[in-house]
C-alpha positions in Angstrom: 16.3 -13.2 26.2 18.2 -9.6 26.0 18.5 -7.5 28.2 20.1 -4.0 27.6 21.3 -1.5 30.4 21.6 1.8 28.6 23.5 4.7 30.4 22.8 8.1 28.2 24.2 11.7 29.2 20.4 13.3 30.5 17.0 12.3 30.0 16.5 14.6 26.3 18.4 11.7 25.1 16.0 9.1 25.9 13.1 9.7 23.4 16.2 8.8 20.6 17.3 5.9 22.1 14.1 4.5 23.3 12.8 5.1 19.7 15.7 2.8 18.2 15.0 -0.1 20.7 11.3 -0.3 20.3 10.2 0.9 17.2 13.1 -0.5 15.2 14.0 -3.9 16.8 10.4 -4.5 19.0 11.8 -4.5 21.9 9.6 -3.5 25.5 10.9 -1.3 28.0 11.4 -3.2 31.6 11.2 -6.5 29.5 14.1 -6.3 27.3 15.9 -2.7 27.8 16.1 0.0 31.3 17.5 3.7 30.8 19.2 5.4 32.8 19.7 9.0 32.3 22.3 11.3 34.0 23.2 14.7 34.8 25.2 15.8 32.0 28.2 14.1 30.3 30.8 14.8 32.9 34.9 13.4 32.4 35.8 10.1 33.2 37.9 9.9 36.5 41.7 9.5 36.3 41.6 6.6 38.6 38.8 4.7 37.6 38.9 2.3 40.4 38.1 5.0 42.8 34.8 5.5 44.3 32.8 8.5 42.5 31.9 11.5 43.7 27.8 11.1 44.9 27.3 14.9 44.5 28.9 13.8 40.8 25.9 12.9 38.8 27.3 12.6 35.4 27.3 9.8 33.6 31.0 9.4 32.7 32.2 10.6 35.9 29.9 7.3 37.1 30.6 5.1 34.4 33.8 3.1 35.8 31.8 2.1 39.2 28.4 1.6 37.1 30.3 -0.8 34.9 32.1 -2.3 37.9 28.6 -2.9 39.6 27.1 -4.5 36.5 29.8 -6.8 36.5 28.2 -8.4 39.7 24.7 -7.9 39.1 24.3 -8.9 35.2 24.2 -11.9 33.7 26.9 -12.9 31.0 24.4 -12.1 28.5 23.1 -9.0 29.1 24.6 -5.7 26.9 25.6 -2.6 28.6 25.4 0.0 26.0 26.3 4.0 27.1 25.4 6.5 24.4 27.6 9.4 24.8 27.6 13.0 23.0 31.5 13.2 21.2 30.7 17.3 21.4 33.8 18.6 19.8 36.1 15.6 20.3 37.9 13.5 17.7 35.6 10.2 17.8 38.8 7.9 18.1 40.2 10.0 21.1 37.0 9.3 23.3 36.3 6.2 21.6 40.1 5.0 22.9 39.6 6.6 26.3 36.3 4.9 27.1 38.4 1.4 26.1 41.4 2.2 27.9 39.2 2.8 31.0 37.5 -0.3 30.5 40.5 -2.7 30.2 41.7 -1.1 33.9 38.8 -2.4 35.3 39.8 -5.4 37.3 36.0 -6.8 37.0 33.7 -5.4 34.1 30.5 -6.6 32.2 31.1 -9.2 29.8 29.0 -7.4 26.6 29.5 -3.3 27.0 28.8 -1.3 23.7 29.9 2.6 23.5 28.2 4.3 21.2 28.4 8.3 20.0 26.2 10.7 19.1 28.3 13.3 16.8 28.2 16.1 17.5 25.4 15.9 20.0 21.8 13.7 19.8 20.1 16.7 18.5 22.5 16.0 15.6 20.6 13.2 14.8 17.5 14.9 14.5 18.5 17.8 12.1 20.2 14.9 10.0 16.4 14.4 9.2 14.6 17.6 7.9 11.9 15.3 7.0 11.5 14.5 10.5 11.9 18.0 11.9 9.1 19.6 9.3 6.5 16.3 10.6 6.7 17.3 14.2 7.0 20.9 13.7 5.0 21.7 10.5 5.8 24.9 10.9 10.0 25.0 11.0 11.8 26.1 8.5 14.5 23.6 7.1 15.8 25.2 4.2 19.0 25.7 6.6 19.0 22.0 7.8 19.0 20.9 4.3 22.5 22.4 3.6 24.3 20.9 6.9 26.7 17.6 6.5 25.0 15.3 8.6 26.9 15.1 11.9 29.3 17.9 11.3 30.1 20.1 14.7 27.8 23.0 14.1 26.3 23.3 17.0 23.4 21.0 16.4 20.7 22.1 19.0 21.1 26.1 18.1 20.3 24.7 14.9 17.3 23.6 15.8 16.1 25.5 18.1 16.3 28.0 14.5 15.2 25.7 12.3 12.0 25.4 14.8 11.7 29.5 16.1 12.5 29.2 19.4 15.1 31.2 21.6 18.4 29.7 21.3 18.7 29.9 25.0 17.0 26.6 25.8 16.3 24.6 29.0 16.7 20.1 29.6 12.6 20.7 29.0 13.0 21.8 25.9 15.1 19.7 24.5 12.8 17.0 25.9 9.9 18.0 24.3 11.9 18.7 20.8 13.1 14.9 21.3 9.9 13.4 22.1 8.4 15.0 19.1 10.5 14.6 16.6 11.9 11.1 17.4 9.0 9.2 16.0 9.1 10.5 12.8 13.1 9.5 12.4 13.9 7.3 9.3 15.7 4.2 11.2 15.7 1.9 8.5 18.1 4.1 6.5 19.0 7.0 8.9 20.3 10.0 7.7 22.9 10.7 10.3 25.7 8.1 10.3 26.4 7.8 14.6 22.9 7.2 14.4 22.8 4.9 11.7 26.5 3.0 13.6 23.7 2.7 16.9 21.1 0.8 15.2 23.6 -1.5 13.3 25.4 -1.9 16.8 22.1 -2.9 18.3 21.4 -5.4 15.7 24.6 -6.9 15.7 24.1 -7.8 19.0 20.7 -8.8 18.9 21.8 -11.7 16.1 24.5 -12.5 18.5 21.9 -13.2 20.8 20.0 -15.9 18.7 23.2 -17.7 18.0 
């Protein structure tokens, strides 16, 4: 049977990513999947061998020994997937610096998918106006409408507009945007396309599974 580690970037990226796993492939939380969220998104170590920072709480800066202890502790069928925000960096850059860190590792899960939210996992959301005016009836989307999906705009000031809040937001917020807008995300044709590479990752390695 799967089972999924997932390491995201803080926990206002867990409504999205829980959403995917169990309303779009069935899967159940401590059965199939576990999340893990971090302090922030952090920068991967230069020596990735080396043992991280404790007071470091961010997920890349704890993503070499994570992936180092999963090699021990998970069986050779189990997925590691880490969902991390590519902010304002090329996708290939990070996506090539998250492999090259991988390939140093002397021991290293077996199945480890990296997948990026572009710009940010609030990016996902204002993909989806649709999804936006169902949790907040009240937003206005006209703005949303016009955006490329995924484009660097600054994704959660865009919300927080498109909604009326104060662009000055706390984690909390963001939570509670996330947790209501999630379940009204279209994940059987998504409009964002980092979101849309997620789900077809997932699945992918679900039919790998069943082989």
């Amino acid at each position: 049977m799967i089972w999924i580690e997932v390491l995201v970037e803080g926990t206002s990226d867990v409504p999205a990513v829980k959403e995917v796993l169990t309303r779009r492939f069935g899967l159940k939380e401590d059965e199939h999947f576990r999340i893990h969220p971090h302090q922030g998104k952090g920068k991967l170590p230069e020596n990735p061998l080396a043992r991280p920072d404790r007071n470091q709480r961010q997920l890349l800066h704890q993503l070499p020994a994570k992936l180092r202890g999963y090699a021990k502790s998970l069986s050779e069928d189990s997925v590691v997937l880490v969902v991390v925000d590519a902010d304002d960096t090329p996708c290939a850059e990070l996506l090539a610096d998250l492999n090259s860190m991988l390939s140093k590792l002397p021991a290293r899960p077996s199945r480890v998918l990296f997948r990026l939210a572009i710009e940010e996992t609030e990016s996902w959301f204002i993909a989806d106006p649709a999804a936006v005016k169902r949790a907040f009836p009240k937003a206005n989307i006209t703005a949303l409408k016009k955006l490329q999906p995924d484009a660097i705009v600054g994704a959660w000031e865009r919300l927080a507009e498109a909604i009326g809040v104060p662009a000055k937001s706390s984690g909390t917020d963001k939570l509670r945007w996330a947790t209501q807008i999630c379940p009204h995300l279209d994940l059987e044709q998504p409009c964002s396309p980092s979101l849309g590479k997620l789900i077809s990752s997932v699945a992918r390695e679900l039919r790998a599974e069943k082989i």
